[in-house]
C-alpha positions as CSV (number, residue, x, y, z in Angstrom):
1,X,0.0,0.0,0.0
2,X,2.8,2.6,1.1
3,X,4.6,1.5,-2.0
4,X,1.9,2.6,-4.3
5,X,1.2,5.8,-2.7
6,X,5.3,6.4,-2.9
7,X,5.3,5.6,-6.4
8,X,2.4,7.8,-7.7
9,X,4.1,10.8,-5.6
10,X,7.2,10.4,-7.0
11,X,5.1,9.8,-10.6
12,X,3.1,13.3,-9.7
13,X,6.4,15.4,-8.8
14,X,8.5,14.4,-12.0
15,X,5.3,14.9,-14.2
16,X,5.4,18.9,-12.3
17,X,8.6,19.8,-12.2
18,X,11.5,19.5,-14.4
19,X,14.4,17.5,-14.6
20,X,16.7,20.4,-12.8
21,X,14.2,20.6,-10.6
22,X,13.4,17.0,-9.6
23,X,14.8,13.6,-9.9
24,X,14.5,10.2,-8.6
25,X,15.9,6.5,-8.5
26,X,14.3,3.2,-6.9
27,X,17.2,1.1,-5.3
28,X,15.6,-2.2,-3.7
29,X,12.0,-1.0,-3.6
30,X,13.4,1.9,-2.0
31,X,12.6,5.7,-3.6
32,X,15.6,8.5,-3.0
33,X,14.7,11.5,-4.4
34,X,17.0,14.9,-5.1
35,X,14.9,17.9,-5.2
36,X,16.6,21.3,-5.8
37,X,14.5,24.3,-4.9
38,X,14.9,28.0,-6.9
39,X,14.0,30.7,-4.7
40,X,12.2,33.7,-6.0
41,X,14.4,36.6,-5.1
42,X,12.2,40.4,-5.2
43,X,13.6,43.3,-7.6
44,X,16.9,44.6,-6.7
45,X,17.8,41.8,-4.6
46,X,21.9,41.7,-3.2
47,X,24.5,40.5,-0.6
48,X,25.9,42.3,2.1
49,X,29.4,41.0,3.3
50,X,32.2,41.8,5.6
51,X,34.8,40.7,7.7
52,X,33.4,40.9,10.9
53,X,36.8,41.1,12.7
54,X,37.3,44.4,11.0
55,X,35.1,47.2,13.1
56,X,36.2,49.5,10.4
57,X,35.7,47.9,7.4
58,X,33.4,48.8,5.5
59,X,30.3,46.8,4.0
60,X,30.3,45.2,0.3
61,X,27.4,45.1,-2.1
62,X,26.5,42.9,-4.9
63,X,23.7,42.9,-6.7
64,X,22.3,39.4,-7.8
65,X,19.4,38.3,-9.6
66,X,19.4,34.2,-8.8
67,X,20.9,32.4,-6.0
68,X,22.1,28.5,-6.0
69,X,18.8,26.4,-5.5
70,X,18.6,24.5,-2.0
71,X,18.8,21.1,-2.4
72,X,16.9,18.5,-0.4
73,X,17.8,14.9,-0.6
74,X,15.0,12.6,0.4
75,X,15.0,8.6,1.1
76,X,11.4,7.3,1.6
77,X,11.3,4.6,4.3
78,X,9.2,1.7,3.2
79,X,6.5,2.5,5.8
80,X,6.0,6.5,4.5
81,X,3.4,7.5,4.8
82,X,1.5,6.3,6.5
83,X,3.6,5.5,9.7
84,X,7.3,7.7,9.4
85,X,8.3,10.5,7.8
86,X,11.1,11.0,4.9
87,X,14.2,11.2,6.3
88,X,16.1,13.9,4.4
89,X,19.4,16.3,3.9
90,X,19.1,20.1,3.5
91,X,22.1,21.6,1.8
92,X,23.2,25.1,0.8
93,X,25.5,26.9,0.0
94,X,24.8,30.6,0.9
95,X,23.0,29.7,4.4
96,X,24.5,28.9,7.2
97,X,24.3,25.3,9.1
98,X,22.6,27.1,12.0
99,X,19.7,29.1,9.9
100,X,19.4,25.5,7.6
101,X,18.7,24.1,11.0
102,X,15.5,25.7,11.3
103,X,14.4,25.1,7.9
104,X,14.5,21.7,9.3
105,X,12.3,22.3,11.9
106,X,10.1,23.8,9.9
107,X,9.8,21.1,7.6
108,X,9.4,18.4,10.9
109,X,6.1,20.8,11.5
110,X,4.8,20.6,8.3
111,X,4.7,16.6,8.4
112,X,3.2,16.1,12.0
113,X,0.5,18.6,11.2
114,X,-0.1,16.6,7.8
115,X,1.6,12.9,8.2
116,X,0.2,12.1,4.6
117,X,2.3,12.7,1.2
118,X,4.3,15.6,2.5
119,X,6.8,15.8,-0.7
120,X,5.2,18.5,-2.5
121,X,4.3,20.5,0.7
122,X,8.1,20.4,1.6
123,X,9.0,21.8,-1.9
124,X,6.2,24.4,-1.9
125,X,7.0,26.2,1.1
126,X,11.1,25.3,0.6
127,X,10.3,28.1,-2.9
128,X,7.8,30.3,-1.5
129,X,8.7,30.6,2.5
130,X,12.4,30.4,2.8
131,X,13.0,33.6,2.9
132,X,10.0,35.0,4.8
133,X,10.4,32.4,7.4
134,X,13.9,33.4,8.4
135,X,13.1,36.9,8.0
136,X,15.4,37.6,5.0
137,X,14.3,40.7,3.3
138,X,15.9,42.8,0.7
139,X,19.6,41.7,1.1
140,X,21.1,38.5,2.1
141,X,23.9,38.9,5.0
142,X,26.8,37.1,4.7
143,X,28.7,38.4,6.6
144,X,29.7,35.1,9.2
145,X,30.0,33.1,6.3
146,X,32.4,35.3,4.2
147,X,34.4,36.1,7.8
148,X,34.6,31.9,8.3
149,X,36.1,31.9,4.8
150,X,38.7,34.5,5.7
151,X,39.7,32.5,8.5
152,X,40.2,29.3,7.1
153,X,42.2,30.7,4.1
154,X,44.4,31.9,6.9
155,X,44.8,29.0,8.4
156,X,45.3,27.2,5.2
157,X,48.0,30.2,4.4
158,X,49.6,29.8,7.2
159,X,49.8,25.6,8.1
160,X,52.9,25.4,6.0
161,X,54.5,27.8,7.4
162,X,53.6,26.9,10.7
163,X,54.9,23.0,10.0
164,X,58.3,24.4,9.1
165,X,58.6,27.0,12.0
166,X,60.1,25.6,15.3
167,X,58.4,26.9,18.3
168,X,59.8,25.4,21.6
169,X,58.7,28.3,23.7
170,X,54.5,27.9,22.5
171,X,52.8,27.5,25.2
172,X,49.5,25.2,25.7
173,X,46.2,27.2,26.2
174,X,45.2,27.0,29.7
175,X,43.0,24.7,31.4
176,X,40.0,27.0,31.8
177,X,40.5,28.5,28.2
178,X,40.2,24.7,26.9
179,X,37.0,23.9,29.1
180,X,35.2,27.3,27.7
181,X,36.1,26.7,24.3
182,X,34.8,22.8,24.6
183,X,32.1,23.9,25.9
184,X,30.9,26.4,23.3
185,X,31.7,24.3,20.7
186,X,29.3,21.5,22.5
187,X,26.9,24.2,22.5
188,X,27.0,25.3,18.9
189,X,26.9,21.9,17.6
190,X,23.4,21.4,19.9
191,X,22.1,24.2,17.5
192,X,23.0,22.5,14.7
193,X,20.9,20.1,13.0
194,X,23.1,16.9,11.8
195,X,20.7,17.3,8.6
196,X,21.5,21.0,7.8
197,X,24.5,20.8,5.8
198,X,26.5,24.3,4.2
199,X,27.4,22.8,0.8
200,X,30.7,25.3,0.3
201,X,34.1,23.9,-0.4
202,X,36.9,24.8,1.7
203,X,38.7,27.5,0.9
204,X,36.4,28.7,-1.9
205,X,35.2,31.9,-1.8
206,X,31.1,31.8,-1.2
207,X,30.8,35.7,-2.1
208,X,32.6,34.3,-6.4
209,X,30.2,31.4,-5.8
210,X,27.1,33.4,-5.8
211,X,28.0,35.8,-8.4
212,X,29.3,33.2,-10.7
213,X,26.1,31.4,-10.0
214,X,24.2,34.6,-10.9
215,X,26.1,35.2,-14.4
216,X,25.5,31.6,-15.3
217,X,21.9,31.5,-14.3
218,X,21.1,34.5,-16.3
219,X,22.2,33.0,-19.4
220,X,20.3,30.0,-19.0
221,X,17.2,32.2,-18.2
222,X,17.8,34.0,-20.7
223,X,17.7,31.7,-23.4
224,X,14.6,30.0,-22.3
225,X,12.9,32.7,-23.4
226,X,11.2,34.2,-26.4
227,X,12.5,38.2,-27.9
228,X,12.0,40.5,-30.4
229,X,14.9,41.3,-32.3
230,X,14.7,45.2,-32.7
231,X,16.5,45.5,-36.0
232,X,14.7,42.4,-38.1
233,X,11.8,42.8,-35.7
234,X,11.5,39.0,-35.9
235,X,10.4,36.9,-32.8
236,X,13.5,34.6,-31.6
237,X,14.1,32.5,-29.2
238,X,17.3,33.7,-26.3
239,X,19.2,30.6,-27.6
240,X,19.1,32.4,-31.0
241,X,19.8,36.2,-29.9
242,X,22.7,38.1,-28.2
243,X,21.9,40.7,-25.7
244,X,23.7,44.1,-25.1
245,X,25.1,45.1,-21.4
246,X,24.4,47.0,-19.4
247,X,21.6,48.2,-21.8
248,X,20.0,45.3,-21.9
249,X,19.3,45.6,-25.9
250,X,18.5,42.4,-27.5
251,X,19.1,41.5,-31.0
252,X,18.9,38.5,-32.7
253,X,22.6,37.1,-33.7
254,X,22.7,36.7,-37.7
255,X,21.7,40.7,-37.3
256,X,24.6,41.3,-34.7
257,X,26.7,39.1,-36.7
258,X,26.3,40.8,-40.0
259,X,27.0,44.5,-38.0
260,X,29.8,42.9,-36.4
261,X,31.4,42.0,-40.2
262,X,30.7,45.2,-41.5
263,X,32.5,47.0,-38.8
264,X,35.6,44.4,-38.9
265,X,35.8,45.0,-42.4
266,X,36.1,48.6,-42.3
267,X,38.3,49.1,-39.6
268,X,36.1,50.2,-37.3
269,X,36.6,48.2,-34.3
270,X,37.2,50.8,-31.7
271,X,33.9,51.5,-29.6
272,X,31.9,49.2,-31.7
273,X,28.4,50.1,-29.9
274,X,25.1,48.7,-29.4
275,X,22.8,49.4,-32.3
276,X,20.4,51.0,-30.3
277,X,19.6,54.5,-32.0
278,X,21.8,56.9,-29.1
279,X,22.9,53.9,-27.4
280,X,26.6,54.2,-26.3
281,X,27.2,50.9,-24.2
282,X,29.9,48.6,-26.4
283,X,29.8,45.0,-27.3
284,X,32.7,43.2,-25.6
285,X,35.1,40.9,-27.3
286,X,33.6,37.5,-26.0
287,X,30.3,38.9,-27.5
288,X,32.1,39.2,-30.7
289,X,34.0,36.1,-31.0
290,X,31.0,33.9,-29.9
291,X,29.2,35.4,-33.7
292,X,31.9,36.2,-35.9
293,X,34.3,33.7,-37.7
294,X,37.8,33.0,-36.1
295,X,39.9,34.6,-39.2
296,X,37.7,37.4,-38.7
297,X,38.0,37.6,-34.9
298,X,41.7,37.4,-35.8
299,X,41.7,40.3,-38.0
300,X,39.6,42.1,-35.0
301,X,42.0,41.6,-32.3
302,X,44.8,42.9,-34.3
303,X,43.5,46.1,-35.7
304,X,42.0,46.6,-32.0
305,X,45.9,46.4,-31.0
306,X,47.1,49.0,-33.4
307,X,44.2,51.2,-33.0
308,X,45.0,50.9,-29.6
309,X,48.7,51.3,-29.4
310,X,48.7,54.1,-32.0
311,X,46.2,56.0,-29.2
312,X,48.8,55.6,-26.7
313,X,50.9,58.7,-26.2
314,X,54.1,56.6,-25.4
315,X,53.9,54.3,-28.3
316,X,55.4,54.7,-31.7
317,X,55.6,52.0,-34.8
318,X,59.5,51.5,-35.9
319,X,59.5,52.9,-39.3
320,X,61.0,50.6,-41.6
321,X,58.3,48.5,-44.0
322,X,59.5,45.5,-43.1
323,X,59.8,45.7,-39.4
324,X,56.8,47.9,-37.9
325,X,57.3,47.2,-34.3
326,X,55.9,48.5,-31.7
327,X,58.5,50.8,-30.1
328,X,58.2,52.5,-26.1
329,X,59.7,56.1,-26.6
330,X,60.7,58.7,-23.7
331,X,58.2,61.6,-24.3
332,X,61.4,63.8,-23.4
333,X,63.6,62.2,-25.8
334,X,63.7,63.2,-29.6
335,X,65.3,59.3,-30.2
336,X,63.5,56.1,-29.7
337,X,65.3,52.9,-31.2
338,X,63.3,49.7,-32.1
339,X,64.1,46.6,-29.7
340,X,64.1,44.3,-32.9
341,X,65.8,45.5,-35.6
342,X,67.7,47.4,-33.4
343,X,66.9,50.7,-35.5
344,X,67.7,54.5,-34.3
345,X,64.7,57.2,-35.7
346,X,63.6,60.3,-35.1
347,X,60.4,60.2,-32.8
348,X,58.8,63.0,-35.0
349,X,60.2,62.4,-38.8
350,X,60.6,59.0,-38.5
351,X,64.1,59.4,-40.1
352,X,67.3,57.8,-39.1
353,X,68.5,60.0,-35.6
354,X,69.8,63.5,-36.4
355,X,70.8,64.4,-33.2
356,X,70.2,68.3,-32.4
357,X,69.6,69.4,-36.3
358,X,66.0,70.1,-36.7
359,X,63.8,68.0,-39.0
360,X,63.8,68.6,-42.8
361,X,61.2,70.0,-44.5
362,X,59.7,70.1,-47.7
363,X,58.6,73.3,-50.0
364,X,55.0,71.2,-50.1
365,X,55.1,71.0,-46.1
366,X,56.1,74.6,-44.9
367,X,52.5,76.3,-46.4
368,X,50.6,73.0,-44.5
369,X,53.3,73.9,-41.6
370,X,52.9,77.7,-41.5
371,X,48.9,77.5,-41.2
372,X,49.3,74.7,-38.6
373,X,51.8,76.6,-36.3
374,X,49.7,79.8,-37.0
375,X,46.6,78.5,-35.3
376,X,47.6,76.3,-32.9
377,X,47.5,76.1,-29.3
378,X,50.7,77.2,-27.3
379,X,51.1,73.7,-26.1
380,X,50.9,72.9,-29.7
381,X,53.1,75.8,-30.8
382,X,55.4,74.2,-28.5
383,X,56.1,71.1,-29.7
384,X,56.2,72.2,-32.6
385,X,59.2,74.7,-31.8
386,X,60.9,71.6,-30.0
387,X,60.6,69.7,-33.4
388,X,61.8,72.5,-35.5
389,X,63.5,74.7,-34.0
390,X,61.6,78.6,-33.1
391,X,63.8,80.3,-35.2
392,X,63.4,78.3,-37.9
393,X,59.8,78.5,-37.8
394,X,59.6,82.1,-37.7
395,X,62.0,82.7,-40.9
396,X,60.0,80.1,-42.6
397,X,56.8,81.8,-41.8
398,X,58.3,85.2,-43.1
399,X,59.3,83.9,-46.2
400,X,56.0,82.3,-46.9
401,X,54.1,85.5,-46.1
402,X,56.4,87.3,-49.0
403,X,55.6,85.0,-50.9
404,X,52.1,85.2,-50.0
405,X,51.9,88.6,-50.8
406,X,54.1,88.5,-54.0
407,X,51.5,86.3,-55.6
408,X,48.7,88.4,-54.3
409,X,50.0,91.4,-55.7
410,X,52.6,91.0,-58.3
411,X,52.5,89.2,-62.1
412,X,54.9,87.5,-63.9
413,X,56.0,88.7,-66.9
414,X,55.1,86.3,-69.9
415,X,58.8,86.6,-71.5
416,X,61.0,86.5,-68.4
417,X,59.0,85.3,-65.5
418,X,60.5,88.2,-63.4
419,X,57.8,89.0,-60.3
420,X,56.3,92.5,-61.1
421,X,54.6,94.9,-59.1
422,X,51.9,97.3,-60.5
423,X,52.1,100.4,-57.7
424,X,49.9,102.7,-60.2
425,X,48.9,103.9,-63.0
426,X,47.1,101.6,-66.4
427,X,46.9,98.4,-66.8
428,X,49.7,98.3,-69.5
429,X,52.5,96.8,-68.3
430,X,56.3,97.7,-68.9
431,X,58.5,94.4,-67.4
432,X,61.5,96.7,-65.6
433,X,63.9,93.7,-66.8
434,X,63.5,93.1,-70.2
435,X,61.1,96.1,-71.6
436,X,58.4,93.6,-72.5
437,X,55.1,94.7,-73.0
438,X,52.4,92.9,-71.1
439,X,48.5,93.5,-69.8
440,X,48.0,93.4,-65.9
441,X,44.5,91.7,-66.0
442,X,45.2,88.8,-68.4
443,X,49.3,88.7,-68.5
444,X,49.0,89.0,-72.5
445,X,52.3,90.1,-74.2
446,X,51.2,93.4,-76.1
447,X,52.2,94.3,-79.2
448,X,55.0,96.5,-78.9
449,X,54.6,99.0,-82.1
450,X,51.0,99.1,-80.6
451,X,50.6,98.1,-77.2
452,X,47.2,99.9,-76.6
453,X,45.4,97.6,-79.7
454,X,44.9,95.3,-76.8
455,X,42.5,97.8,-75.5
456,X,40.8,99.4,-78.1
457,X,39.8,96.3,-79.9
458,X,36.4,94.8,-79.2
459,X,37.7,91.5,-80.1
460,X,40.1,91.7,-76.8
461,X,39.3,90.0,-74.0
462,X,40.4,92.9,-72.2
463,X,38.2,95.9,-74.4
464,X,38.1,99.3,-73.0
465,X,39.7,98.3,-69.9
466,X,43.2,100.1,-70.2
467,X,42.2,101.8,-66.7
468,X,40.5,99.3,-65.0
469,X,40.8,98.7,-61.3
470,X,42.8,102.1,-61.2
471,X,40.9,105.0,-58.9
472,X,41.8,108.0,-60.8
473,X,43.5,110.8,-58.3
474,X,40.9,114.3,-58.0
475,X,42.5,116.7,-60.7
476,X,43.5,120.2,-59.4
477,X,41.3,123.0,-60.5
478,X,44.2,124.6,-62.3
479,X,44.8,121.3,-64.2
480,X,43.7,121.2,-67.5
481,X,45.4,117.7,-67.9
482,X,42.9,114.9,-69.1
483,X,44.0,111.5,-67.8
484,X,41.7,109.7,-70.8
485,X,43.6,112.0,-73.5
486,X,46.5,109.4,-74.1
487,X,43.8,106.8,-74.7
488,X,41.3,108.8,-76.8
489,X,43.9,110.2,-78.7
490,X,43.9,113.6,-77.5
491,X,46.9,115.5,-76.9
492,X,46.9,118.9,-75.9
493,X,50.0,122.0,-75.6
494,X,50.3,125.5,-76.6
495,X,51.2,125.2,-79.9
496,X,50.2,121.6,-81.5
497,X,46.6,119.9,-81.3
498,X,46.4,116.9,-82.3
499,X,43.1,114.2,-83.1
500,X,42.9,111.1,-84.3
501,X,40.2,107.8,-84.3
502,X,40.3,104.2,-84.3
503,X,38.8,104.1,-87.6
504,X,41.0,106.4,-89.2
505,X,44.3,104.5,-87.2
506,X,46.9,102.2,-90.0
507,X,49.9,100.7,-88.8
508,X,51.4,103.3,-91.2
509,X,50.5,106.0,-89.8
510,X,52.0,108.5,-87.5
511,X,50.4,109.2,-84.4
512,X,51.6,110.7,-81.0
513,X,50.1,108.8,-77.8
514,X,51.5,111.5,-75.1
515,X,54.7,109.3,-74.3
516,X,56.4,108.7,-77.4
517,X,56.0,108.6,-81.0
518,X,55.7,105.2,-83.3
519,X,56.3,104.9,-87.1
């Protein structure tokens, strides 16, 4: 009769809970049954820890989500239930032997106010009561179970050294010392229920065993359930997505996997973020070599390197093509020599070590350099002096304003190339080194038995425009000069006159301009 009932318990529990939750084996007609119980922590749940023999220290927080289940082993005697209980183990690791004792009290009430099928009772309250019957709240204290740890690594630290140290002159505890301390310990161990059993290895630290506990039962959470995948927008399982900490943005992978590429391939591995429109939090390498392909992963970890060597200020690449090295340099030194091919540079031209003789530059650099050095910062301004010396600098800078200002205002004359400036005056040109004739606007040579053609033909691209640009001075009111006369052909003196017109103008002609005559 007992047998049955044990047998369609045992049948109801598996057909409830899972396999992680519940599991059994018959031995000899005899059921023992392993029943692990996850607690339901509330929002915001953490540990508390210290080491109570430090009044000073101060307390440690870490937030956790899950904790490791309790486990309860049960063996069904062949007369439960209907004349003796189960006996059964409790184990944990995160309560103490002394709190687990009272668990096991509680779970003595439960069968002598039932003394029927008592299995699924146990595991009910176990999940929803723990933590309410011991009057655990908001935070879980562990703080005499992290200070036990402490100890023992201590001792454990310590035993060999205390095997190889002679101590002749160690004296035995007292008599009264070894009676109190007996007698505590009886007392302790009459608090303790043989049953209650604190599952944590020696030596191991319990505070890394919850959180790694946590981490690993967040994944498997995690993929039991079902997302939406905000860039596909396609409903995937957490076995089949990838989420995005501390954000907590979920994608699904052959989305995150393709971004991933794309980034890779470009070169853009620093900071690769979240895809979350103004999301800022970055995917971390595990992430990315779970989903992208080890060549790929390969090329990753090297350009992250460079990218992030060539950010450090103390870092420089050895400049020969076929070394490349990674070189440390003195940030007050102006030589850094490469540890492999044993080469001797320049920090800041990457040439071979030229001791105190500034760095060379080229015609192409000094315009870049003079507009760099012009608006930088004085820090900037500084190294720059420190690379190139100040004096240099500033007779570069000269010379490139002249020349600045010669190509602003000067032309070259079309036959000699000599630099001429127009201070006044028309826009016919008279090069001061050779005599050619020239026009200011469009550097034309001008005909020289008729240099003013250029501006009295309508064909020319520079018609009527002999005084362009050119702000005629106020004449006096004595002056009977006119400035246009030379142009027009007008010419006047006391005794000659003189008048003339395009259309009646031959080469063969003689005609008077006001500076010379032609034939």
């Amino acid at each position: 009769m007992d047998y049955e009932k044990q047998k369609d318990e045992v049948t109801a529990l598996e057909s409830i809970y899972n396999e992680e939750e519940f599991s059994y084996h018959e031995e000899n007609g005899q059921f023992n049954c392993k029943m692990n119980i996850f607690l339901n922590l509330p929002e915001n749940y953490h540990l508390k820890y210290k080491d109570l023999r430090q009044k000073t220290g101060s307390v440690q927080e870490v937030q956790i989500s899950y904790l490791p289940p309790l486990t309860l082993h049960v063996t069904l005697p062949k007369d439960y239930p209907s004349v003796s209980p189960p006996s059964f183990i409790l184990c944990s690791s995160w309560l103490r032997s002394v709190v687990l004792s009272k668990l096991c009290k509680k779970l003595d009430l439960l069968w002598k106010n039932n003394k029927q099928e008592i299995l699924f009772t146990w595991m009910e309250f176990l999940q929803d009561e723990t933590l309410k019957s011991l009057k655990i709240k908001n935070y879980l204290d562990m703080d005499h179970i992290y200070t036990s740890y402490k100890i023992t690594l201590e001792k454990l630290q310590n035993l060999q050294a205390d095997k190889e140290t002679d101590e002749p002159n160690k004296q035995c505890n007292s008599k009264v010392s070894k009676k109190n301390a007996i007698a505590k310990k009886n007392a302790k161990r009459k608090a303790i229920d043989k049953r209650a059993i604190l599952n944590n290895p020696i030596g191991t630290n319990p505070i890394q065993v919850l959180v790694d506990y946590n981490e690993n039962r967040k994944q498997i959470e995690f993929k039991k359930n079902f997302y939406t995948c905000n860039i596909c927008f396609t409903d995937k399982s957490g076995e089949h997505c990838t989420q995005f900490l501390p954000c907590n943005h979920i994608f699904c992978k052959d989305c995150i996997k393709g971004y991933f590429e794309v980034k890779i391939k470009d070169g853009s591995v620093m900071n690769i973020c979240c895809p979350e429109e103004k999301c800022k939090f970055e995917a971390t390498p595990g992430q990315i070599k779970d989903l992208v392909s080890s060549e790929l992963f390969s090329k990753y970890d090297s350009l992250l390197l460079n990218t992030t060597l060539d950010t450090m200020m103390d870092i420089i690449y050895c400049p020969r093509r076929n070394c490349q090295y990674p070189v440390t340099r003195d940030p007050d030194e102006h030589v850094a020599t490469c540890p492999v091919c044993q080469y001797s540079f320049c920090v800041y031209c990457k040439m071979v070590y030229h001791g105190v003789e500034p760095c060379k530059i080229s015609s192409a650099e000094e315009q870049q350099l003079v507009k760099e050095y012009q608006s930088a910062s004085n820090e900037r301004k500084a190294e720059l002096e420190k690379r190139y010396g100040k004096k240099r600098l500033q007779i570069i800078i000269e010379n490139a304003l002249s020349k600045n200002w010669i190509n602003d205002n000067s032309r070259n004359c079309p036959h000699c190339k000599t630099a001429i400036e127009k201070s006044d005056g028309c826009n016919k040109m008279t090069c001061s080194h050779c005599g050619t004739y020239f026009c200011w606007l469009c550097n034309a040579r001008l005909n020289p038995e008729a240099p003013y053609l250029h501006f009295r033909s309508s064909e020319s691209t520079c018609y009527n425009m002999l005084y362009h640009g050119m702000i005629p001075d106020e004449p006096d009111d004595d002056d009977d000069f006119d400035p246009y006369a030379e142009y027009l052909g007008y010419y006047h003196d006391d005794e000659y006159f003189s008048e003339y017109s395009s259309d009646e103008y031959s080469s063969d002609e003689e005609y008077y301009t006001g500076e010379e005559y032609h034939n």
